[in-house]
N, C-alpha and C positions, 0 to 999 in steps of 0.2 A: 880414760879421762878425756881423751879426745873427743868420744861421742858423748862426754856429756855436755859439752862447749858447743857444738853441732846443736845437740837436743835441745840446749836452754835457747839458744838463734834461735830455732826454727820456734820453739813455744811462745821468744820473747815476742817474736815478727807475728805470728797465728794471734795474739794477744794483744798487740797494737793494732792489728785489722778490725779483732773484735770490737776494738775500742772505738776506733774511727769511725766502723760501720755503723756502732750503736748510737755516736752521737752525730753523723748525719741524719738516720732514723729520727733518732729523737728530735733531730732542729725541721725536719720535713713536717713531723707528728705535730710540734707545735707551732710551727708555723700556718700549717691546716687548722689546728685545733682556733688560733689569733684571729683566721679570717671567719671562722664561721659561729665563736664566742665574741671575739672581738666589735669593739664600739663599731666600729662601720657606720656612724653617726654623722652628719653635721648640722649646721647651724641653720634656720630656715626661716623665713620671714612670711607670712600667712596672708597675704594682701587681703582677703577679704576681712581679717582684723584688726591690720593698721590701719590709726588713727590719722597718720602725718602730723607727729607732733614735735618732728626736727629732732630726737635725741639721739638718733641714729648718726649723726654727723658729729656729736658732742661725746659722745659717751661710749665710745668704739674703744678701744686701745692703740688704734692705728689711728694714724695722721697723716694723710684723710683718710677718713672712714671706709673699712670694705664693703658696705652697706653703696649699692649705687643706684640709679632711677632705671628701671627696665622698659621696654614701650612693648606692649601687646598689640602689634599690626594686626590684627585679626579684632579687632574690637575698636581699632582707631577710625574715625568719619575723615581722619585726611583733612580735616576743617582749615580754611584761607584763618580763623579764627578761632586759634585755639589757645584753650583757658588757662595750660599749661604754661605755653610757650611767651603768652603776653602780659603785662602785669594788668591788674583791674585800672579801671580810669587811664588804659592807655594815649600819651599823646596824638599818633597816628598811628594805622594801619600799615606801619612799616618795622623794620628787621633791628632799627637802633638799640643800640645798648639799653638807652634808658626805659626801654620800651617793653623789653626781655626780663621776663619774671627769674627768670636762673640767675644767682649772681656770678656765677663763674661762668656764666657762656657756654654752657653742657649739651646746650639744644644744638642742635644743626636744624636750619630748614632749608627743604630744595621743593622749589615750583614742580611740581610734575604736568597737571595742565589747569585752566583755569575750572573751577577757583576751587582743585586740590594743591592739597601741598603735603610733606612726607617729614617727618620729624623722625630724627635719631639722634640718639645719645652719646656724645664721648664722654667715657668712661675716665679715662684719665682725667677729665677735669669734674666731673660731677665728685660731689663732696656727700651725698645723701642727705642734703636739707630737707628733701619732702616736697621745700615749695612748689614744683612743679605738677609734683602728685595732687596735691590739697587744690593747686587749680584746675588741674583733669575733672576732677572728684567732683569739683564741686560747679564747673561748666559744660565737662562734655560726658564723656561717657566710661570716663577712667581707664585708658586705655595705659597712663604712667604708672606706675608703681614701684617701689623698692626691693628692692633681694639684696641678701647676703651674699659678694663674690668668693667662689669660694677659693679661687687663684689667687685673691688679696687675704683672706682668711687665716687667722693663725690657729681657727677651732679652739680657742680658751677652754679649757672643760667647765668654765662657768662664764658666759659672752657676759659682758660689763651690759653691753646694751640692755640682753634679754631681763636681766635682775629689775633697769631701770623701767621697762616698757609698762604704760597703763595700759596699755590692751592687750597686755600678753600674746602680741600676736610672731611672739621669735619664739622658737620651740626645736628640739631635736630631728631630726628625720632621720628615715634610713640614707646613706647616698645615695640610691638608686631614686629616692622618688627629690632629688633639690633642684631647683629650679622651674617648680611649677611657676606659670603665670597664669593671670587671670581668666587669658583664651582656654586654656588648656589646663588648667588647675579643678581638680574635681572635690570635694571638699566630702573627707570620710568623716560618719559620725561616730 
């Protein structure tokens, strides 16, 4: 009777290894099987077909919007005068508030020599109105453009934005290809 209280230990313990081993196995198995079936998706914004028609600041779920202005340095002219950063019919040639097409003050401008200058974006204050993009766009050489952040991002499985956009220019991607810009964005057909 003794060896059988021995026997059933040893089979209970052989049988609880089997068990744990199996579903390690199986959490490895599907964990594998998640990354390489799984969404691995996110949210993308196509600059070559947004329009800048501001719903991206409006129609986000987040407040404010994870939609922010990007700047393509590799496409920027560095302009004393740029279309983005100033409002049209500006009063003078200078850095005033009233004079700054962002309403929140998103731009940064820093002199580098005459008569360049270097624009960058804070993030934390850029709301993704567009306006700055739609004045790239439509003075220099669109060097601003929008993206979805995706560290602000909550990847909705259906973006509020994407439903509303006439251009349909917000669509899935793989994660590996987010964050194309303009410079560096190759457009598959």
């Amino acid at each position: 009777m003794a060896s059988d209280k021995v026997k059933s230990r040893r089979e209970f313990i052989r049988s609880g290894m089997r068990l744990s081993l199996a579903l390690s196995l199986g959490g490895v198995a599907g964990l594998a099987a998640s990354e390489m079936t799984g969404d691995g998706h996110v949210w993308q914004i196509d600059p070559f077909l947004c329009t800048q028609c501001g719903r991206c600041a409006t129609d986000c779920v987040l407040s404010p919007s994870a939609v922010k202005c990007v700047h393509a340095y590799d496409l920027c002219g560095y302009c004393d005068l740029c279309g983005g950063y100033f409002k049209a019919g500006y009063n003078e040639l200078s850095t005033a508030g009233e004079n700054q097409l962002c309403p929140t003050a998103a731009i940064e401008r820093k002199f580098i020599e005459e008569p360049y200058f270097e624009y960058h974006i804070i993030e934390d204050l850029c709301i993704g109105c567009a306006k700055c993009v739609k004045g790239c766009s439509s003075f220099g050489n669109g060097s601003f453009h929008l993206q979805i952040m995706h560290h602000l991002c909550v990847n909705c499985n259906e973006c509020a934005i994407a439903r509303v956009c006439p251009s349909r220019a917000i669509s899935r991607v793989k994660a590996s290809q987010a964050y194309n810009v303009k410079g560096s964005f190759t457009k598959e057909s």
